[in-house]
FIFITI-134148 format. One record per atom (N, C-alpha, C): x, y, z. Coordinates in steps of 0.001 Angstrom, whole numbers, plus 500000, padded with zeros to 6 digits. Layout:
<atoms>
XYZ...
</atoms>
This chain:
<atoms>
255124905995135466255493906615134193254794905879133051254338906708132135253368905927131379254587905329130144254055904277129675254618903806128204253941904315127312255188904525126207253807905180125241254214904466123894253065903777123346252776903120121930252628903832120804251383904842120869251698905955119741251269907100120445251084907750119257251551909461119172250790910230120616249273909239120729248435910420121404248496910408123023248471910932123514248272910933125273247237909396125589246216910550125493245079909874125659245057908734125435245303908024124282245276906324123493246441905867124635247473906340124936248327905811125439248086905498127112247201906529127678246693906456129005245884905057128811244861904859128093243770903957128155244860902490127790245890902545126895246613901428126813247294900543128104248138901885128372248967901391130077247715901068130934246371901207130599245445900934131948244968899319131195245181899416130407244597898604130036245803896794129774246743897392129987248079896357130343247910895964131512248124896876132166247363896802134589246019896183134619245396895705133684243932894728134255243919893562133925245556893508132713245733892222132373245534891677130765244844892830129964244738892833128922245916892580128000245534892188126658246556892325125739246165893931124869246893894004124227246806895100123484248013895033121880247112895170120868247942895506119688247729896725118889249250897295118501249258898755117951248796898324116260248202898865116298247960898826114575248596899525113738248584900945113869249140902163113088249349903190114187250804903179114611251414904696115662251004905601115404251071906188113737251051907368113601249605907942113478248394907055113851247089907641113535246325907139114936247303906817116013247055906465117187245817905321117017245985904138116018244930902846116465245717902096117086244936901774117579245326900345118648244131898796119228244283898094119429243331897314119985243530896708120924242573896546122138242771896591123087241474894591123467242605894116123613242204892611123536241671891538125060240590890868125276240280890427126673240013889346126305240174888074126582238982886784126453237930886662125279238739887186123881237836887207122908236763888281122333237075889311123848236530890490123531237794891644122731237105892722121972237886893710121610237624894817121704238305896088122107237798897025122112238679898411121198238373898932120330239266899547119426239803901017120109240545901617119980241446902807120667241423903890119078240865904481119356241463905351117701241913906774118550242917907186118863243400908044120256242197908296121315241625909275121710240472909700122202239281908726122583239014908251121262237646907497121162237723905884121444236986905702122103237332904007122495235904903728122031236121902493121091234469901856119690233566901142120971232989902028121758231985901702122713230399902268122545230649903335121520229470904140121205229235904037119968227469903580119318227141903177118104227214904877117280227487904512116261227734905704115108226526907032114799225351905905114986224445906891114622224299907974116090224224907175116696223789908223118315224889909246118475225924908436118694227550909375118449227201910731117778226661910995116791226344911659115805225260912612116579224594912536117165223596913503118423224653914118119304225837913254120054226696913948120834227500914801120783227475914890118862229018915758118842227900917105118263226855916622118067226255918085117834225862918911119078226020919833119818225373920823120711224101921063120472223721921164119042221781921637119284221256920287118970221579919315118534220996917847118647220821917427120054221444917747120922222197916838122478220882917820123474220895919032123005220218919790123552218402919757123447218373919494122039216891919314121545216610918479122189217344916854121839216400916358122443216377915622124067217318916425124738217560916519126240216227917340127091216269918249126298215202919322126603213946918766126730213265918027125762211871916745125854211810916143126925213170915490126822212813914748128389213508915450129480214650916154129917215201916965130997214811918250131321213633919243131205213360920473130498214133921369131080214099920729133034214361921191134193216550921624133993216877920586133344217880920511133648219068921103132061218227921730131404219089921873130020218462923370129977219415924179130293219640926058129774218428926378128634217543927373128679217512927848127290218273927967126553217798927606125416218528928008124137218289928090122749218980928983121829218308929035120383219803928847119225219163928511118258220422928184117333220292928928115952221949928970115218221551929763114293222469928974113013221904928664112101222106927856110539222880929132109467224148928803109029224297929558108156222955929610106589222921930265105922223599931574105622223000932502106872223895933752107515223949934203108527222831935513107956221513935719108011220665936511108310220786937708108679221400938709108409221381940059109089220210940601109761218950940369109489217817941028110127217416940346110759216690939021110390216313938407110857216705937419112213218168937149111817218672936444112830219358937135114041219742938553113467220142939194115016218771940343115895217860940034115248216723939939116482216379939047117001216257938044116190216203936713117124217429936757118384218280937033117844219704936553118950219307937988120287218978938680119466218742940147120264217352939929121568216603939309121276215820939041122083216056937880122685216675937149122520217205935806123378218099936849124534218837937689123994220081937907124890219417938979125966218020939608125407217748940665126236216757939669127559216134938599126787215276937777127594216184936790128573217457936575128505218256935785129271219115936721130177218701937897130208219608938865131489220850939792130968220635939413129430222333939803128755223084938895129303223148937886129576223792936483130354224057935416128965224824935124128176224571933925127375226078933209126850226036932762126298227218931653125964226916931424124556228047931434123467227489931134122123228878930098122179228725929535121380229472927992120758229335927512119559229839926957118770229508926185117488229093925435118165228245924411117444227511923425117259228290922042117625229553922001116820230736921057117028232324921603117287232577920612118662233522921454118549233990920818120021235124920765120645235910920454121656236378921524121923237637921298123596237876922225124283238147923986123911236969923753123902236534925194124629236562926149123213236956925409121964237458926154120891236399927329120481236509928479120407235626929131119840234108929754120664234285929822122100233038929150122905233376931385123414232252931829123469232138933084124106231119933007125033231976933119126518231064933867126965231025935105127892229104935365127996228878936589128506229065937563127693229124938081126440229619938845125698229031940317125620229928941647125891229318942682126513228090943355125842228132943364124211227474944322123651226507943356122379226020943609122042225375942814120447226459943193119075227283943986118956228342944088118222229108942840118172229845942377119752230278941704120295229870940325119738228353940039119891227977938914119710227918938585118066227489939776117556227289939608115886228817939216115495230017940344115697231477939415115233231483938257115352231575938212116568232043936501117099230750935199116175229727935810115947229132934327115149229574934567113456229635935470113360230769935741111547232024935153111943232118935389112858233816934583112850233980933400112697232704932908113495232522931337113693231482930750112883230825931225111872230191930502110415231691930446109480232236931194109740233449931274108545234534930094108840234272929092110094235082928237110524234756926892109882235676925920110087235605924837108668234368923892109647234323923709111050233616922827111365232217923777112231232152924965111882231378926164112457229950926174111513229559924863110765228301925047110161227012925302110727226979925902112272226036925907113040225995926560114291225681926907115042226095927949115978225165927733117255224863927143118600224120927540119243224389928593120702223804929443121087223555930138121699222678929955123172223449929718124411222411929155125328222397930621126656221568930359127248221672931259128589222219930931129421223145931745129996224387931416130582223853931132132408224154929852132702224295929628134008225172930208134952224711930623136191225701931188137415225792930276138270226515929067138404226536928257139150228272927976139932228119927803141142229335927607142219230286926677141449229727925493140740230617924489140249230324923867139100231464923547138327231726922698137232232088921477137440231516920207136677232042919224136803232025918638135449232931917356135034232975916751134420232968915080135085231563914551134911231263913314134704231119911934134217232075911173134504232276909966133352230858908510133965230297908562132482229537907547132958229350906553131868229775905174132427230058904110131588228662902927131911228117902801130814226647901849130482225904902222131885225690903603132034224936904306132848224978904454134484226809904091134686227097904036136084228224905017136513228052905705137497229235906896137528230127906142137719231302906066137385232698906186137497233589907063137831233791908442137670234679909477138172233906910520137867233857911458138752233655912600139271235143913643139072235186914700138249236301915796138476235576917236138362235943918314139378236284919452138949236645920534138129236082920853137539236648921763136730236668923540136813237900923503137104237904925536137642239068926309136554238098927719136319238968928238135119240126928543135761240916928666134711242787929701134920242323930252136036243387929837137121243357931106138408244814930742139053244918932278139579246649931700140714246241932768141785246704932007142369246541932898144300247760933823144343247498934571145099248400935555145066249206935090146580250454936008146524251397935729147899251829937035148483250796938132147676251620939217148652252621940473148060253432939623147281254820939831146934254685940208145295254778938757144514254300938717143123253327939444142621253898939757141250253044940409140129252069939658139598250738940034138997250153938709138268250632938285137291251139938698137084252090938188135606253583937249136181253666937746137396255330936695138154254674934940138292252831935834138828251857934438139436251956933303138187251357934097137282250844933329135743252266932497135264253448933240135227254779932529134835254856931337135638254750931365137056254684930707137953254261929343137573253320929176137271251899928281137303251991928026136293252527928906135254252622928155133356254209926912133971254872927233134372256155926825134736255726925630135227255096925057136421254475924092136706253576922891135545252782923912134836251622923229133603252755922663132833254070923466132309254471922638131728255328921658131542255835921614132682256433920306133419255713919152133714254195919644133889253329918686133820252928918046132489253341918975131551252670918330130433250718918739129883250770920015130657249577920974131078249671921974130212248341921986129485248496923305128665247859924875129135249243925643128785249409926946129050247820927485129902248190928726130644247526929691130928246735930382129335245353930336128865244891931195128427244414932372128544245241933645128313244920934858129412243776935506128712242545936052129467241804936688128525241764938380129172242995939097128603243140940307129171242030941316129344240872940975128205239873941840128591239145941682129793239398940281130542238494939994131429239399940527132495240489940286132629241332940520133595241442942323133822241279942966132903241066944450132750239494944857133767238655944397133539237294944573133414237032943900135027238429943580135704238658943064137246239001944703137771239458945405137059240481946757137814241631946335138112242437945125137603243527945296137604244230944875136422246105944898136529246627944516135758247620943496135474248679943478135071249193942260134938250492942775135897251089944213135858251840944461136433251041944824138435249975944354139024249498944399139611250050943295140652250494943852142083250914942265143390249466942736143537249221940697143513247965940459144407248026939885145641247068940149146332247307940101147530247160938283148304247967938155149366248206937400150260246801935869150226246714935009149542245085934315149754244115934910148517244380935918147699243365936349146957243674934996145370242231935079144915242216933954143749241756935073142830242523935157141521242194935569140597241566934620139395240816934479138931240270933782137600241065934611136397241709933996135566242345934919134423241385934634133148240397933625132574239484933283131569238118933045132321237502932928131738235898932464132241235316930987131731236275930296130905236170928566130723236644927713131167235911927067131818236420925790132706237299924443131798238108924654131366238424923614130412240305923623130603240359922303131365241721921866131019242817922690129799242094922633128732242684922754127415243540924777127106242140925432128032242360926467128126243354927215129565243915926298130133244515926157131479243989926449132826242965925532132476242374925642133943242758924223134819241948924373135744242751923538137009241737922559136829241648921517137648241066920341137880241547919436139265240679918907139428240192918347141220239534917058141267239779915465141588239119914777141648237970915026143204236996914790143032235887914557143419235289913414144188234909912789145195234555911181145409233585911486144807233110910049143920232018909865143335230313909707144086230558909202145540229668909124146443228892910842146715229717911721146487229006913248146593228083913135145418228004912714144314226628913161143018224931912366143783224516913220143823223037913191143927222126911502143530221897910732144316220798910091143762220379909784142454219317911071142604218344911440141562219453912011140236220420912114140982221285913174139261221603911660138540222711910602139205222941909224139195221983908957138194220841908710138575219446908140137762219046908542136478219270910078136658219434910596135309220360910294134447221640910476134872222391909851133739222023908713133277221885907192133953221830906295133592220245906075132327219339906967132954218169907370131729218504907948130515219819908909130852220392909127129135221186908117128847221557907346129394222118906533128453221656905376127712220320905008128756219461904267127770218882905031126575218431906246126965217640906867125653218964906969124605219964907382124681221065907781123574221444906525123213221907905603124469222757904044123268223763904644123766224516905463124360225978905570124557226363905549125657227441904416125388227872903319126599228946904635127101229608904753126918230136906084127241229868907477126715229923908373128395229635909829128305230335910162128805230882911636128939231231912454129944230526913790129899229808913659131034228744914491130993229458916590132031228731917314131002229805918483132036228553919221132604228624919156133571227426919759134280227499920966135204226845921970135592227162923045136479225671922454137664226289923297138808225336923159140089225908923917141188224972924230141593225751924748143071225912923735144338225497922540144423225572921767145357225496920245144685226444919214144128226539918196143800225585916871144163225766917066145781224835916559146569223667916344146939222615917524145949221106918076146445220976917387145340219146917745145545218253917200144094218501918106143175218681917466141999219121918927140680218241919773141028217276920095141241216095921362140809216949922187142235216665921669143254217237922437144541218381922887144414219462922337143549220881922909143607221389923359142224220080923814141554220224924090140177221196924042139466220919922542139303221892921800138621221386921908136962221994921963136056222363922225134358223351921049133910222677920264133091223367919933132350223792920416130752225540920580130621225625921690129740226167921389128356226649919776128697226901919227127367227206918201127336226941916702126997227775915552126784228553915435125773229691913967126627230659913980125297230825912291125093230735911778123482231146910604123508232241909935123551233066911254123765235012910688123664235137910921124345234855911097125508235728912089126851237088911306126920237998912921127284239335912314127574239824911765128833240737910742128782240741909851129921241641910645130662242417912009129707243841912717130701242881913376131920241941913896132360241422914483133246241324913429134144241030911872134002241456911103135371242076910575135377243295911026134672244752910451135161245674911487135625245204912959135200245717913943136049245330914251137315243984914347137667243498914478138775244277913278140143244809911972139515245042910580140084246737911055140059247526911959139138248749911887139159249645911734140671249458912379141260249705911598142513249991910720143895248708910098142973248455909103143682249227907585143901249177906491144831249795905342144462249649904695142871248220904964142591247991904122141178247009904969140340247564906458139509247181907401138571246155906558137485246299905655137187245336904689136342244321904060136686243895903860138475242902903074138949241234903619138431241154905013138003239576904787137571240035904742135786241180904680135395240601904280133650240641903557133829241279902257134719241031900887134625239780900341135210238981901103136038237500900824136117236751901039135029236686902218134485236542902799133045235946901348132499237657900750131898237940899610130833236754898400131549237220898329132672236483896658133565235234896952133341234801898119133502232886898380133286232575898307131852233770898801131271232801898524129551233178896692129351233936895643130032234072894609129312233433893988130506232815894839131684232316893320132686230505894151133319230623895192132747229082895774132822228867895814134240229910895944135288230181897054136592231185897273137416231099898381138249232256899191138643232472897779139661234140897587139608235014897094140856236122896930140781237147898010141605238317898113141474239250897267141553238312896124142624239344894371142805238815893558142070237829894309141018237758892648139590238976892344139394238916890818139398240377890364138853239895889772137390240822890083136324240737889593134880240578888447134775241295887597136049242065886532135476240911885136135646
</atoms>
């Protein structure tokens, strides 16, 4: 059971892991979730989410989508989606041929997103018509942190992952699969969805996001029994936030050559921590063979995805406390002792 110091999950996960390696730790201010997190003269600051491991200026490339992308693309070409971006003031002519020929040259396949922005907020994809696409980027210039918009070609890949990699060494491997509930036969999808929200929130799991048009555009409905083993997807975003599921992973399945790569972005960026979200159809192969995409890094990644995936387990905290030991001892080992 976790203790909790202040307000945020997250700050509070990295705290309790960070008590279990032996650390000290002082709360500064509850209500704005700081904290500091104290070793042998070392410090490491907690501001909820963000742990002061990543320099300011680079930070500043990660939280942008067409920064992370530009200049990924130079050196990864193989491994980063097409894509084009769009700058308010929003262009009526000009910019929805541009978008119009991106979308006709990418299969009608694409994904639009702000520029900045976390789980999943605001993120379309596949969108049916160019109507479709023109709303949704008016919607999202008119947003307070929506000063930018990029637009990529949408990958078809078997799997999502989210990758934590600390001063360029994997650490945890998770899963990421949109809203789905299996059916039993019996139940309605809507008995399923109650079901499974009922569970999320006992967990402390946020809700089912239903996206009825997608679920329509299946041939069925909500008053629909699904059948015995069948998996329905109810959204098309892989994101915790939007209620999707999640799966730890052994870290020994990522690729070699993928390994290598990360650790090359993290020399080129400066950021000691990532969590990198990547699609592929085979974890295991060489990216090009298992067309693997990388689809976005993050310099805050949240630590709740490996402490949920670990809930479980004998010790739900053992990879944030690798996490912590790799940023204060520069490598992974679960029996470093502090002391």
């Amino acid at each position: 059971m976790l203790k909790s110091f202040v307000k945020s999950l997250n700050a509070n996960i990295y705290l309790n892991a960070a008590l279990e390696i032996g650390a000290d730790i002082e709360i500064v201010d509850e209500d704005i979730n700081y904290a500091i997190i104290k070793y042998k003269g070392q410090e490491l600051i907690v501001v909820g989410t963000v742990l002061g491991v990543n320099n300011a200026a680079t930070r500043k490339i990660s939280v942008s989508k067409i920064y992370t992308s530009m200049l990924l693309k130079k050196h990864f070409s193989d491994l980063i989606s097409d894509f084009i971006y769009i700058y308010p003031p929003f262009d009526e002519k000009k910019d929805i041929e541009k978008i119009k020929v991106f979308w006709k040259n990418s299969n009608k396949k694409i994904v639009i997103k702000p520029s900045m922005g976390s789980l999943a907020k605001g993120v379309l994809v596949n969108p049916v018509n160019m109507d479709e696409i023109v709303d949704h980027i008016k919607y999202l210039l008119k947003g307070v942190k929506s000063n930018s918009i990029i637009i990529e070609k949408f990958i078809d890949a078997k799997y999502e992952y989210r990758i934590i990699v600390v001063k360029g060494i994997v650490i945890d491997v998770i899963e990421r699969i949109p809203a789905n509930v299996v059916g039993d036969g019996v139940s309605t999808l809507q008995e399923l969805i109650d079901k499974k929200n009922e569970e999320k929130s006992r967990n402390g799991l946020s809700l089912i996001d239903l996206d009825i048009n997608y679920i329509q555009s299946k041939k069925i409905s909500l008053s629909t029994i699904i059948k015995r083993g069948e998996q329905i997807f109810l959204n098309k975003v892989c994101n915790l936030a939007k209620g999707g599921d999640i799966k730890k992973v052994d870290i020994n399945k990522v690729n070699p050559r993928l390994a290598n790569i990360f650790n090359e972005i993290h020399k080129i960026t400066r950021l000691n921590l990532i969590g990198f979200d990547i699609m592929t159809n085979d974890l295991s192969k060489e990216p090009i063979e298992a067309g693997t995409f990388i689809n976005e890094i993050n310099s805050a990644p949240m630590p709740n995805l490996s402490y949920y995936t670990s809930i479980n387990d004998d010790d739900p905290l053992a990879n944030v406390k690798i996490l912590l030991k790799t940023i204060f001892f520069n490598r992974r080992n679960d029996r470093l002792s502090l002391i």
